[in-house]
N, C-alpha and C positions, 0 to 999 in steps of 0.2 A: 482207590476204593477197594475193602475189599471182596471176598471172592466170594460167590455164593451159589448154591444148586439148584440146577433147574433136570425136569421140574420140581418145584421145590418139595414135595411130598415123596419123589423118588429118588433124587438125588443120580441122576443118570452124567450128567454133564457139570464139570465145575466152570463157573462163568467167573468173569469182571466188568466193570463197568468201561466203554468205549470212550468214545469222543460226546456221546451227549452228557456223560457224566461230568466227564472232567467239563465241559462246557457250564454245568449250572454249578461246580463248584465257584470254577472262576470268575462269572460273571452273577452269580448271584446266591440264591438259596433256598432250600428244600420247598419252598411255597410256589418257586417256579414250574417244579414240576406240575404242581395243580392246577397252573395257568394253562401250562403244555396241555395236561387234559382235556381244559375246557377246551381249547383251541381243537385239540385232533376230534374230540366228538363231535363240537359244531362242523367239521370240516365233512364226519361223513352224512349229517343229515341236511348240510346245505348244498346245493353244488357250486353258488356263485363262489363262497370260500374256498369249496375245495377248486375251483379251477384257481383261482386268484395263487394261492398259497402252492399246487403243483407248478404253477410255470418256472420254467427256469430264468432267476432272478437278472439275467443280461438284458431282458428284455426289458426291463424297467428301473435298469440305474443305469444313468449316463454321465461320462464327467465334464460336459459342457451341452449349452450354454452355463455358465453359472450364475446363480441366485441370488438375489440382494436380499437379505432379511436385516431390519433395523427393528430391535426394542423399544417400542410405542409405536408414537403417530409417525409416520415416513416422514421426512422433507428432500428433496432431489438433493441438498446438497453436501447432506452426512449422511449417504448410505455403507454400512458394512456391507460388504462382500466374504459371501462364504460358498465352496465351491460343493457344486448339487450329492449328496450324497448318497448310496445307493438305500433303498426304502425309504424314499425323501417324495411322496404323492400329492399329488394336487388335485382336488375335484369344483367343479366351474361351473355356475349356472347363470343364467344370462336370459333375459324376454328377448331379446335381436338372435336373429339367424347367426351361423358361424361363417357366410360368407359376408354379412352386415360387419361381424364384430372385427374378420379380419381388414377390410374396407377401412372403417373407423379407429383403428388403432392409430392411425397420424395424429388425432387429436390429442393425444396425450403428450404433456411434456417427454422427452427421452426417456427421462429415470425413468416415468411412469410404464410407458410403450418395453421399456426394457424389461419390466417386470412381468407387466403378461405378455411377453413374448415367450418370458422365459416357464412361464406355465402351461402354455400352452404348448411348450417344446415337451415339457414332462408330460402332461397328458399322450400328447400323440407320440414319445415314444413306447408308452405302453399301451396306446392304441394299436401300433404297429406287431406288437405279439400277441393281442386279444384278437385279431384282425385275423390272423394267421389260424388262432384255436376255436373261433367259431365259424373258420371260413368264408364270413363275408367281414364286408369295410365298415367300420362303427365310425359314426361322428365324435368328435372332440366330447358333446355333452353324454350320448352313451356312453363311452368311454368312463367318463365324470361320474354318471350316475353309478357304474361298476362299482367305482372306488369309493363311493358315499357307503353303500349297499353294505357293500362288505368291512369295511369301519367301523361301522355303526355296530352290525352282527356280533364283530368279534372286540367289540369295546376299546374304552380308552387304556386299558394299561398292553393292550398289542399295539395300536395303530391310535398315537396322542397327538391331538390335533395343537399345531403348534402356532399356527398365523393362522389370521384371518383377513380378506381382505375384500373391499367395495367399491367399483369403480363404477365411475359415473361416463359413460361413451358420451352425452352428451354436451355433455362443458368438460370434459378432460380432466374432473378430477379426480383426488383418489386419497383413500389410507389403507394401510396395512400396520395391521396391528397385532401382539399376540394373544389380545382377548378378542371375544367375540362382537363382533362391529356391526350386525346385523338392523341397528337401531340406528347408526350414525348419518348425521344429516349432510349431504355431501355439496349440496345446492339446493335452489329454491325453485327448480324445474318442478310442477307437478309430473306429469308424463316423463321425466327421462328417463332411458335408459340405463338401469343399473345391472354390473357384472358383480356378483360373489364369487368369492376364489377362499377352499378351506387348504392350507396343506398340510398333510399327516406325514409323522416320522414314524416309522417301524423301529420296535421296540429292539436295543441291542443284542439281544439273547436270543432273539427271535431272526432278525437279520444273518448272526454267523448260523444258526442251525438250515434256515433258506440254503443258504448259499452254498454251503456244504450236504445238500441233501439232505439231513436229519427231518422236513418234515415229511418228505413221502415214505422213509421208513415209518416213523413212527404214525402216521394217516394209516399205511399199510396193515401195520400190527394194530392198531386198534379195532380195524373193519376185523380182522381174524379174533379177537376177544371177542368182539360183538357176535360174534358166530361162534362159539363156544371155545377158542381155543385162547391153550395157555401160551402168550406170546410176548418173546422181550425184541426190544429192537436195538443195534449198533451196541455188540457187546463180542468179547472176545473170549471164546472158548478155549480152555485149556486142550490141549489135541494129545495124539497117540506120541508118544516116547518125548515127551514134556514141551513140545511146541505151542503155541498159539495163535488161534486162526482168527482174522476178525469177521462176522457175518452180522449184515445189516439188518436179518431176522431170521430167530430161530424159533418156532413154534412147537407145542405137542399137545392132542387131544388123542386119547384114547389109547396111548403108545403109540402110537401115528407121529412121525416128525416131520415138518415143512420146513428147508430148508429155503431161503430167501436172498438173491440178491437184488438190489435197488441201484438203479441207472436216472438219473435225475437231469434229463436232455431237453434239448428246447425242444417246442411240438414238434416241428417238422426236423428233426436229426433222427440218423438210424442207432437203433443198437449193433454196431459194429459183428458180421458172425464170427473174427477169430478172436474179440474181447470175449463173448459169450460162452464161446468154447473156456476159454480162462475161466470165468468164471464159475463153470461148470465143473472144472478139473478142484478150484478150490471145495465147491461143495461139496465136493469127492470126497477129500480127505476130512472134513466134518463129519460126512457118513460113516467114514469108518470107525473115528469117533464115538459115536452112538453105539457101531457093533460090537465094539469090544467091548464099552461095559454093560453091555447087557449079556456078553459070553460067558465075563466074570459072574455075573447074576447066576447064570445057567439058564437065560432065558432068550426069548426073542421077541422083537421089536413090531410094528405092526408097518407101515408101510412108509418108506422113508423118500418123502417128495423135494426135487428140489425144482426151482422158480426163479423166475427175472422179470420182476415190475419193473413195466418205466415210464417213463412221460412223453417220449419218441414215438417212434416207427417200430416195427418189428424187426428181428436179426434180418441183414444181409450178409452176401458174400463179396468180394471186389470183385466177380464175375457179374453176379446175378442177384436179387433178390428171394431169398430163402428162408423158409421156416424150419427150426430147429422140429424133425417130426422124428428121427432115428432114434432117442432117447430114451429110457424106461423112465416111467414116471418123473415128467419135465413137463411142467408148462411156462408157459411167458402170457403177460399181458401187457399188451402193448398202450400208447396213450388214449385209444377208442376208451378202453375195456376199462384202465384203470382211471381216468376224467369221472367214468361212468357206474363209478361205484364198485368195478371187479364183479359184475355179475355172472359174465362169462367165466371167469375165472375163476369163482365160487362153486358154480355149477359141473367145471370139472373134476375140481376136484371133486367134489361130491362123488363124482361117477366114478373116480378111481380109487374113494376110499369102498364105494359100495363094491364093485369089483372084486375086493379085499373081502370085503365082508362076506359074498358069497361063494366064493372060492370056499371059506373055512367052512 
């Protein structure tokens, strides 16, 4: 890609484009960006998305049990087998209890008992990391409803629902199918109990940006657009005596720069205090970056902040627990703050640009 100025009316910094660029090179085309859009917008005015989409993606791709999916009607005794894929979800609704349904799973021939076994292994392991981020225990059908919720939200070309399936608990039968079967007549029980099972695939462009962090940057620097500033995310800035540094976001409002690094951790991991210090040292040399050309300018810059979002805890030390507080103009938001829209984190800076502003 090539290089371009930011920001683009001053031309203070020459940029390139990172890993999300080459990312919609390779896996697609200028249209995905738009999709991206619509995705990081929805993400800051829902928060079921945005929590769904910050988690870190271990918590809901597993590589066993694996998944039988067969092209039409099932029969037990030509199932492919294809092994569970990460962004591979299931959402489940059922009139019987989840201690009924797990009871009544012997009814089902093997194949059948194997398949929602094997759904309900999907659900509950990323019930296991919602469990964690809302701090208390969610049932398999909360869980389900999560995943319906936020589907639906961010539509079929993120999250395409790819099988559908109907089980009957009470005579043991069943189909799975890739079209919708919500009409299919399974037996001639009035009253049985029927299980729907949808499972969605996470769309591939969407998946590697997950997994590599791309979406909390890019969630990050949108919530900063929506608040007046001009902001790119995962791009690589040209540095002093012709290096290259990469920063997950670099922002500017007002000659003001926010320097940004993004840590994309499961809820409960720390941000490490001697990576932070690292990473602190890189946005060091971005800084000075800025100052030189604005020397060459003959002029001067307005307050140049840097930051560490993440989806964790706050910095520790291998001692102790610690807040990076010795810093000049440094904040962090930790997974409270950034889950939660960056309110906290909005409002600081706020105070440290006004600071600035009353100083002059």
């Amino acid at each position: 890609m090539s290089e371009f100025q930011f920001p683009e009316e001053k031309g203070i910094l020459r940029l390139e484009g990172g890993k999300f660029s080459n990312l919609i090179q390779r896996l697609g085309d200028e249209s995905l960006k738009e999709l991206f859009h619509r995705v990081f917008q929805t993400m800051i005015v829902n928060e079921k998305c945005r929590f769904f989409f910050l988690m870190n993606p271990k918590q809901i791709s597993i590589a066993e049990p694996r998944l039988l999916i067969k092209k039409g009607e099932v029969n037990p005794e030509d199932f492919a087998i294809y092994p569970i894929e990460s962004g591979l979800l299931v959402s489940l609704k059922s009139e019987c209890s989840e201690e009924e349904l797990m009871n009544e799973m012997k009814k089902f021939s093997p194949s059948g008992s194997r398949i929602l076994n094997n759904y309900l292994a999907v659900i509950k392991s990323l019930g296991r990391g919602l469990s964690k981020l809302y701090g208390q225990d969610l049932t398999i059908y909360q869980v389900s409803m999560e995943i319906a919720e936020v589907a639906e939200k961010i539509g079929k070309e993120v999250f395409k629902p790819v099988e559908y399936g109907v089980f009957c608990i009470d005579c043991g039968s069943y189909v799975v199918s890739p079209n919708q079967t919500d009409e299919v007549n399974l037996c001639f029980g009035k009253d049985h109990r029927l299980v729907n099972t949808i499972v969605y695939k996470l769309n591939e462009v969407f998946l590697v940006a997950w997994e590599e962090g791309m979406m909390l940057e890019g969630y990050a620097a949108y919530e900063l657009i929506e608040n007046g500033w001009n902001a790119v995310f995962n791009v690589e800035i040209h540095g002093v005596e012709g290096g290259r540094h990469e920063v997950d976001i670099i922002a500017e409002k007002d000659d003001n720069f926010l320097i940004i690094e993004c840590k994309h951790l499961a809820p409960y991991n720390w941000v490490v205090y001697d990576d932070a210090i690292k990473s602190i040292g890189k946005m060091a040399l971005i800084e000075e970056t800025i100052l030189r050309a604005y020397r060459k300018r003959e002029e001067k810059p307005g307050k140049i902040i840097k930051a560490i979002i993440t989806t964790g805890e706050a910095t520790k030390s291998r001692e102790t627990d610690i807040m990076i507080s010795n810093i000049e103009d440094f904040l962090i938001a930790p997974k409270e703050d950034t889950l939660n829209g960056f309110t906290e984190f909005k409002n600081n800076l706020k105070a440290i640009l006004d600071e600035k502003t009353n100083l002059n």
